[in-house]
C-alpha positions as CSV (number, residue, x, y, z in Angstrom):
1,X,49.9,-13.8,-4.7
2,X,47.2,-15.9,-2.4
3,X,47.1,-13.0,-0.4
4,X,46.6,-10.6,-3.3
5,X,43.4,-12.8,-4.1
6,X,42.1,-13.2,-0.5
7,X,42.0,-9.8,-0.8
8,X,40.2,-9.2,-4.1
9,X,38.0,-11.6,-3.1
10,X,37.2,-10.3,0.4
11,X,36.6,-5.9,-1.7
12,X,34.4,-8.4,-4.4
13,X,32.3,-9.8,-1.0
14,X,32.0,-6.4,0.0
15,X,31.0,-4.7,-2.9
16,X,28.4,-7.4,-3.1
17,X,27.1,-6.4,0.1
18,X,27.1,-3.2,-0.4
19,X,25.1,-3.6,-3.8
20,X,22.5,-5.7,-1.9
21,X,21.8,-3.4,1.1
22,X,21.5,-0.8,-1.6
23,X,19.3,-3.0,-3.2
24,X,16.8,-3.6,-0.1
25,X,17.3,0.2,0.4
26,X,16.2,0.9,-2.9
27,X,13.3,-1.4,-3.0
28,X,11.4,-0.1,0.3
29,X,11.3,3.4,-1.7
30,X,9.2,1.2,-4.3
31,X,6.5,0.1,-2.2
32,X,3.4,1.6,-1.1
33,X,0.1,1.0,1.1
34,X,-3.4,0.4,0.3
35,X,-6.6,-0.4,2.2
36,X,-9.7,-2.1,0.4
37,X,-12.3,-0.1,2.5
38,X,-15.3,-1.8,3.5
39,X,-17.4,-1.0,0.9
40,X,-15.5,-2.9,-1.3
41,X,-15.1,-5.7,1.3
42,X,-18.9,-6.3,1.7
43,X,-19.4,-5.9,-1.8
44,X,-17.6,-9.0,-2.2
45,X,-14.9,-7.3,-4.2
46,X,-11.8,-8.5,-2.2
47,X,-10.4,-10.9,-4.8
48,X,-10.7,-9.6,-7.9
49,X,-9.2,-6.4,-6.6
50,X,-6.1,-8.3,-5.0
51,X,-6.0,-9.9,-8.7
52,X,-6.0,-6.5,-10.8
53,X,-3.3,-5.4,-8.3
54,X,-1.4,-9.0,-8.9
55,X,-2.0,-8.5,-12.8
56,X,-0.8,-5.0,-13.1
57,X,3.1,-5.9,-11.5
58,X,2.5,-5.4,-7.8
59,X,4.2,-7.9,-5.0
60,X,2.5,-8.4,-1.8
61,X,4.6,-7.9,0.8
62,X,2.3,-7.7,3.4
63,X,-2.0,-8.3,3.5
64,X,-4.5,-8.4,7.2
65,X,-8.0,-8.5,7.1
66,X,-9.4,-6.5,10.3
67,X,-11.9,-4.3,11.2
68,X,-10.8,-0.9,12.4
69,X,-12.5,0.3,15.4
70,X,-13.7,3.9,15.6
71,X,-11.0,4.9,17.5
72,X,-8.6,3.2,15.4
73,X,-9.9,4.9,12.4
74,X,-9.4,8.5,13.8
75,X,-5.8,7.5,14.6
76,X,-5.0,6.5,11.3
77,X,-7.2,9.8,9.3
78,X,-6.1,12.2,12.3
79,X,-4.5,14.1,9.4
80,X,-7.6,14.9,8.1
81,X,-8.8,15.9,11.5
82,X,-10.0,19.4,11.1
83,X,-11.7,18.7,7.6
84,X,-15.5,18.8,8.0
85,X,-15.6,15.3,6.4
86,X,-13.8,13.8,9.3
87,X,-16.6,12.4,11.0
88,X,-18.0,10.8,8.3
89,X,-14.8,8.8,7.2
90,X,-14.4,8.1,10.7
91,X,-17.7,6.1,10.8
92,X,-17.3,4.7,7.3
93,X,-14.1,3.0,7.9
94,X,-14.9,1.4,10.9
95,X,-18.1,0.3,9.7
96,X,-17.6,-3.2,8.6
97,X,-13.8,-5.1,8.0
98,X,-10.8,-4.0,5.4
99,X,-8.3,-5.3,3.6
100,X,-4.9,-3.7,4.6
101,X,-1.7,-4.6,2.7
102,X,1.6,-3.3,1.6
103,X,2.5,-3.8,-2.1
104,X,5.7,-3.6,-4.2
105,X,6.8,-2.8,-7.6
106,X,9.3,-0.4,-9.2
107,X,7.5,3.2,-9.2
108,X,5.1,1.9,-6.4
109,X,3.1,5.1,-5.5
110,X,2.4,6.4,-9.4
111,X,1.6,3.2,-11.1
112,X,-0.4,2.4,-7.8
113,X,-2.7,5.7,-7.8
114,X,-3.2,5.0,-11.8
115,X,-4.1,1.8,-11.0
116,X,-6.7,2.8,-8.4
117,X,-7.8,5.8,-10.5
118,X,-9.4,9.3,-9.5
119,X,-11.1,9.6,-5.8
120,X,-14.7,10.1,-7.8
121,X,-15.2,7.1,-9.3
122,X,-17.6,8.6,-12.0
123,X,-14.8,10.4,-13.4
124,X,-12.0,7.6,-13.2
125,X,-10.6,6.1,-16.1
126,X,-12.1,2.9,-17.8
127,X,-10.6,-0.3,-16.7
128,X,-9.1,1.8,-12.8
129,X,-10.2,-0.5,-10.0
130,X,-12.7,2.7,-8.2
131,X,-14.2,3.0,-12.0
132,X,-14.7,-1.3,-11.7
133,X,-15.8,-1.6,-8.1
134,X,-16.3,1.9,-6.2
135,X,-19.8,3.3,-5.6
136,X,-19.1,7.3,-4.9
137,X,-16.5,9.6,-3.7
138,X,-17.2,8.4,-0.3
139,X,-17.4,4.8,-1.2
140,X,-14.3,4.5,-3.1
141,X,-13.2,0.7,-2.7
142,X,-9.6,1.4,-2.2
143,X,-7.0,4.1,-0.5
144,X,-3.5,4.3,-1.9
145,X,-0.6,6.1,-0.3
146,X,0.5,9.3,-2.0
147,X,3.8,9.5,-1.3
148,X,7.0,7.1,0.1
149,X,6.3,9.1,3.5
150,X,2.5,8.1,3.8
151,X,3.3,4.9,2.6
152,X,5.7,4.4,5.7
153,X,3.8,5.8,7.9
154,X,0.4,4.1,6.9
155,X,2.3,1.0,6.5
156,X,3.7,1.3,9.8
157,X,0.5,2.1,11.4
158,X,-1.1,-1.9,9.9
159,X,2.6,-4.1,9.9
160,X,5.2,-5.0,12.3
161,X,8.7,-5.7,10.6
162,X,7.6,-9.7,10.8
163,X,4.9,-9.2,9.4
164,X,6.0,-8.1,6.2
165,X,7.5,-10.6,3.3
């Protein structure tokens, strides 16, 4: 009989584990990255946009203040190499310091992007943080990841393993 529970206990310990990796599994699917470009940054616009990201659900599991370097810049756009605005958002984002940070919440990159609202702030919804705080399609105050991938990947590119919470 004690061995008959040792050995329910040790399946129950496992099966525990086992939820709880799947857990941590599940949860890096439900995170996603964001930059407050420097537009917002000089605009003084760093805290109240941490707080309607804090207010709508979102954990931060990771934040840096920097300043990207022009060659740093076209690293991280380098998908948008070829695209004639290349240049441009090159120069932009490594024109003054950014916010980086990785966030979490259940449905990450969709409640994210709503939260951020369209690319052209003039046609973003009321209350969207580029309607509050972004100038122009150029000047858009934030970037959000648009997919798990490009959240990885951007994430990766800003955060070592330690340096995420």
């Amino acid at each position: 009989m004690t061995a008959f529970i040792s050995y329910a206990l040790l399946l129950n310990l496992r099966v525990v584990l086992l939820q709880k990796k799947f857990n941590q599994n599940k949860m890096s699917t439900n995170r996603t990255f964001t930059m407050i470009k420097p537009d917002a940054v000089a605009n003084g616009h760093i805290g109240a946009i941490i707080n309607d990201m804090t207010n709508a659900g979102f954990k931060i599991v990771a934040l840096k203040y920097t300043k990207l370097t022009a060659e740093t810049a076209g690293k991280f756009y380098e998908v948008h190499k070829d695209r004639p605005f290349y240049g441009e958002l090159v120069s932009f984002m490594s024109s003054g310091p950014i916010v980086a940070a990785i966030l979490e919440k259940d449905n990450a990159i969709e409640d994210f992007r709503k939260l951020i609202g369209s690319t052209n702030p003039a046609e973003a919804a009321e209350g969207t943080i580029r309607q509050k705080y972004a100038k122009s399609i150029d000047a858009n105050a934030v970037h959000g990841s648009d997919s798990d991938e490009n959240a990885q990947i951007e994430g990766d590119f800003f955060f070592t393993a330690q340096e995420r919470f």
